[in-house]
N, C-alpha and C positions, 0 to 999 in steps of 0.2 A: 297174826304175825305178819299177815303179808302187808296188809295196809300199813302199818307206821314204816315199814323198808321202804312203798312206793314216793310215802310222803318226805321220808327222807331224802329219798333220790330226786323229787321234785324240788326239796330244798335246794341240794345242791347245785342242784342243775341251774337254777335261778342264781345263788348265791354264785354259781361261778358265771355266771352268764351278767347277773349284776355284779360282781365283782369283779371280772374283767373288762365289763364294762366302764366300771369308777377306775378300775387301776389305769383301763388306758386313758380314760379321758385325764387321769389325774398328771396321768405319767406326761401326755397327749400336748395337754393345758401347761406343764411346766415347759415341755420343749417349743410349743407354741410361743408361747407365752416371748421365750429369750428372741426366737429367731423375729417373730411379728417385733417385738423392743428394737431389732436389728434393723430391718426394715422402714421401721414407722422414721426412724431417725435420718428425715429425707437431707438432700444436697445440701449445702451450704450455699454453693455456687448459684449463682444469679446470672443468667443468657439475660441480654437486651439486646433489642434487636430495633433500629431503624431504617425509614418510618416506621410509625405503627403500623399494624396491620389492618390490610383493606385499605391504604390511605391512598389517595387519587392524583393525575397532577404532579409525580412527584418528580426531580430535577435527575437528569439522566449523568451527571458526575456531580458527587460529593454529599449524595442526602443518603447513602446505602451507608450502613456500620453496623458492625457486631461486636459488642463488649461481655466482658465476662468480670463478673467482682464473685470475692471470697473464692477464688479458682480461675481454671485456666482451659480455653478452649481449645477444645480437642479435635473438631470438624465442625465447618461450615459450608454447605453446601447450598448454591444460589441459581438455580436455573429460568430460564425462560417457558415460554405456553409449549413450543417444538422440546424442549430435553435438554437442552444445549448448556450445558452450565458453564458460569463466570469463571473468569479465572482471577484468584485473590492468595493474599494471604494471609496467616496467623503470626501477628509480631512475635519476637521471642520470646519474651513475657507472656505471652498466652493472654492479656488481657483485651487483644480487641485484632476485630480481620476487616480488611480493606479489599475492594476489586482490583484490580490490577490497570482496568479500563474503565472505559466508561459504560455504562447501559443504554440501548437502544432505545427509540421514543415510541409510545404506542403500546408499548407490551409489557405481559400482565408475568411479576416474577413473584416465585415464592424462595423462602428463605427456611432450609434447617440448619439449624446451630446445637451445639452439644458440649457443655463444661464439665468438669473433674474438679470437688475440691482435693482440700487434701488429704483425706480418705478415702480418695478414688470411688466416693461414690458421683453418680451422675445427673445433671439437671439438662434440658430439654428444650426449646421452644422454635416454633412454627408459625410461620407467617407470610403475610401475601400483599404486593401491592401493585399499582398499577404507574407506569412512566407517562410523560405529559405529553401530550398532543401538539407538536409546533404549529405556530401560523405561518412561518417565512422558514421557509428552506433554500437549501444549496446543495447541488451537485459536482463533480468534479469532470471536465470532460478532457480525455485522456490520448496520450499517443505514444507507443505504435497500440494496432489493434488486438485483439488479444488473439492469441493463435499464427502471429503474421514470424517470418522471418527476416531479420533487419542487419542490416550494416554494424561493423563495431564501434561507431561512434554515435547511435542513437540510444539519447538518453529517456528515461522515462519520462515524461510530461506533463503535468492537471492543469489542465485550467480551471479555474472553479467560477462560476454563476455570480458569486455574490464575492466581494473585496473581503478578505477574510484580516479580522484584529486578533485573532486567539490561535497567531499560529504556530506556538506550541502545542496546544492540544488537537490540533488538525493533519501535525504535519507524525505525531503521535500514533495516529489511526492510521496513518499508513506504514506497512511492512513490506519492503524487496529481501527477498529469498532466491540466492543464486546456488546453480550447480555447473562448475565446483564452487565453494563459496569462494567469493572477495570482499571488502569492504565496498557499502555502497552508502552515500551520502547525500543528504537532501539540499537544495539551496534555493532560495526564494527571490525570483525576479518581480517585484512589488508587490501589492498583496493580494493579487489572484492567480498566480503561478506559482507552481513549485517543480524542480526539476531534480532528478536524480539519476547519480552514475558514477563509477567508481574514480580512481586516481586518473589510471588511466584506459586506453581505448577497450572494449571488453575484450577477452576472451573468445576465437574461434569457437563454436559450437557451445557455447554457455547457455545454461537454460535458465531465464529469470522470471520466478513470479511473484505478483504484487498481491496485497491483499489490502483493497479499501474498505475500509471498516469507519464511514463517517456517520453510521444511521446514527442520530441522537448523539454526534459531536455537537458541539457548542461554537461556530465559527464566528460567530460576532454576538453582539448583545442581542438577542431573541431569536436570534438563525440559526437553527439546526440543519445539518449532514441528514442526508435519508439516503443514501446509498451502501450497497453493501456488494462487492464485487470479485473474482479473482480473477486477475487478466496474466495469461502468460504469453514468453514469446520468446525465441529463439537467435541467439545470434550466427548470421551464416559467416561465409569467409571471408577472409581481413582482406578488404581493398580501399587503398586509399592510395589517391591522385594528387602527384605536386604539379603547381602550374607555377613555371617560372616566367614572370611578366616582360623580365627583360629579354630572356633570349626564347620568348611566346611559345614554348614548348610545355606540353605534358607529359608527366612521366606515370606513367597507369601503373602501380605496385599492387601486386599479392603475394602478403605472408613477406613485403618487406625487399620481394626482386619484382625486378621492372618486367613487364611482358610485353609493354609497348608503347614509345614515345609519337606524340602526336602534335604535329604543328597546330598552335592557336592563334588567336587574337584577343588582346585583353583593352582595357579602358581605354582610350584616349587622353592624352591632358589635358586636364581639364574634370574628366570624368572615368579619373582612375579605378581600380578596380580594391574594392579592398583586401589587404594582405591580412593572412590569419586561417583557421582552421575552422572549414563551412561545414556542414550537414548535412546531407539531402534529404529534404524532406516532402516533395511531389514530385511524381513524373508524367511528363504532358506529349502524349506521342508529336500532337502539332496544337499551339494557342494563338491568342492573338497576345502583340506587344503594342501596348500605348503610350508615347513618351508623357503625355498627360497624366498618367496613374502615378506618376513616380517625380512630378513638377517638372516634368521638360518641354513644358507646352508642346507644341505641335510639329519636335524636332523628326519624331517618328513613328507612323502607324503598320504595323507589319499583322496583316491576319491570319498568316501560315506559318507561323517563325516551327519548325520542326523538331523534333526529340529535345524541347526543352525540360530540365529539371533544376527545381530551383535548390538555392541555396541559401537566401536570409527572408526573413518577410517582407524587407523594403523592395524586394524585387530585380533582387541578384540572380541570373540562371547561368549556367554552361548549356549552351543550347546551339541546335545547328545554325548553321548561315547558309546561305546559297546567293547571299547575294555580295560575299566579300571581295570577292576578285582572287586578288593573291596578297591580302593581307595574311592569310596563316603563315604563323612564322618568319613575317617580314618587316611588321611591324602591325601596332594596336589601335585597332578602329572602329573599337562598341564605345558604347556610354556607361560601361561598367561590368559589364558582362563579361562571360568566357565565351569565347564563340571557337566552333570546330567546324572543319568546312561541310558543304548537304548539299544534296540535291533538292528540288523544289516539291514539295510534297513526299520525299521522305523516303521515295520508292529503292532506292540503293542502299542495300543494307550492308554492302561495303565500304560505302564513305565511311571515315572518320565518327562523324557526330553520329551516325546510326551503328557501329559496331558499337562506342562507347554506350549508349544508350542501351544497347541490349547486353550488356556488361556488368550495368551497375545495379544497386539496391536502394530502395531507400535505408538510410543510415550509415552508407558507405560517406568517405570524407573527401573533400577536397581542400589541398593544402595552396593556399597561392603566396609565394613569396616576392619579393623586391620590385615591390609596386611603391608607386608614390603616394598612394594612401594609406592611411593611415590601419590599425588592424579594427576588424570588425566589432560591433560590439557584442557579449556573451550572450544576449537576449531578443539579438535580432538574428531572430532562427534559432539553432537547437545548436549553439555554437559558443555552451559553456567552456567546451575544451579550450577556452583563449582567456581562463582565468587560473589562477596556482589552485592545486591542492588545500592550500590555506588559505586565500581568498575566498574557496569555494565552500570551504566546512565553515568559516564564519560564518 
């Protein structure tokens, strides 16, 4: 009696052990079955991605794209070898994403992209390549310096190495960032300068900074930018000087009141002074002055000329004299210049030309008016401020 009960219970046991076995595999295999049919039924959507991947040599604007067919991309993300990712977008169609910029030369970017058809299922693709190596490069070499504090009428400055033909895409990679913001405006003195600055003179205490972003611009046919920089700098307090030519006075203004008028001497006729709004952009405790440097043959060699600081690059300064007499304020007897009275080697830091000198900044301005010459030009010196608002944005 006992053996056919054990064999029974053996049975069972099996048959519920194979039985539940087959029931789940059955049950198992049907619910498998739908969800794996779910699954197996991949994207629609199609990521392409250019270049191919691994591809060498590749052009730092205009050879990167991400397309998406049958769907619409949902994230593209594009970084460098350092983290740093591109900044781009996805058109509103969702069928293709563009950088925003250009890509640096030399380095090695990868690429993820990720589409949605229209069952929100998702397709995928990863990729890597490398930007081209220039032969010819170009730099921008710039002014003020970064960290420096300047006058409110010094405008930012590049000079760049190489004559640049592509300069919308140069002038592109550069960004000025003011606090508080203002509008700030680029303008191109031929085509290796570019200069920028707002309407009008900056803002007491504004803080502007630039960011050169040229590595792997394109400035001429095979020249690429290899720089990559952030230069800040500081505007101090509004001082700007009118020199009136005919009645050879200065009027030293901050913040717009006078603090101190100072008899000068301005051009002679002949070698009037030009009228318009100058610059400062060096200052020279004592130089030498050579009328030779400037075509005046050998009218005059001065190798102490004291607290001069210039104001155009043809070699305009307001600088001391010590040898005028009593021209200041009597009448005009430089060859172009502004002259204030000095002592010889500079040592009186009361005269005139040495308080002015330890007064001023570079970037502060000088205004000279009702001279018989003519106004200066905006590109000799940093003396854009003698062109309009609209001149200056064409």
């Amino acid at each position: 009696m006992l053996a056919p009960v054990v064999g029974v219970l053996l049975l069972a046991v099996t048959a519920c052990g194979g039985g539940g076995g087959s029931d789940s595999g059955s049950g198992g295999q049907g619910k498998g079955k739908d969800s794996g049919s779910a699954q197996s039924k991949q994207s629609e959507a199609v990521v392409s991605i250019s270049p191919k991947d691994g591809a060498k040599s590749v052009e730092t604007s205009g050879a990167l794209k991400v397309g998406a067919a049958k769907g619409k991309l949902t994230e593209v993300v594009v970084k460098d070898a350092k983290g740093t990712k591109i900044a781009g977008q996805i058109a509103a169609d969702g069928a293709s994403w563009k950088p925003s910029t250009h890509l640096a030369a030399s380095t090695k970017y990868t690429v993820h992209a990720v589409a949605k058809d229209s069952e929100g299922r998702t397709a995928a693709e990863d990729s890597s390549f490398t930007t081209l190596t220039p032969q010819n490069t170009f730099i921008g070499n710039f002014t003020p310096e970064d960290g420096s504090k300047v006058g409110v009428g010094m405008p930012f400055s590049v000079r760049f190495t190489r004559g640049i033909t592509s300069p919308d895409a140069v002038e592109k990679a550069i960004t000025v960032k003011t606090e508080p913001a203002v509008e700030v405006e680029g303008h191109w003195f031929g085509n290796d300068r570019l200069d920028f600055r707002p309407e009008k003179y900056w803002k007491e205490g504004t803080k502007v900074t630039v960011e050169l972003n040229l590595d792997g611009v394109e400035g001429r046919d095979g020249v690429y930018g290899e720089q990559t920089k952030t230069v800040s700098f500081t505007i101090g307090r509004n001082q700007v000087s009118v020199v009136d030519a005919a009645k050879r006075t200065m009027k030293v203004m901050q913040d717009g009141k006078v603090v101190k008028t100072i008899p000068v001497t301005t051009g002679k006729p002949g070698y009037d002074t030009w009228n318009g709004q100058m610059v400062m952009s060096e200052k020279l405790t004592v130089t030498r002055m050579n009328g030779e440097t400037v075509g005046y043959g050998g009218e005059y060699d001065i190798k102490d000329v004291p607290h001069a600081i210039r104001l155009t690059t043809s070699g305009t300064f307001i600088h001391g004299n010590y040898w005028g007499g009593d021209a200041f304020g009597n009448y005009n007897a430089s060859h172009g210049c502004v002259g204030l009275r000095d002592v010889r080697g500079g040592y009186d830091s009361g005269v005139p030309a040495a308080w002015f000198f330890n007064h001023s900044m570079i970037g502060d301005v000088v205004v000279v008016k009702n001279s018989n010459d003519r106004t200066v030009d905006p590109d000799n010196g940093f003396n854009g401020w003698n062109m309009s608002w609209e001149k200056w944005k064409a």
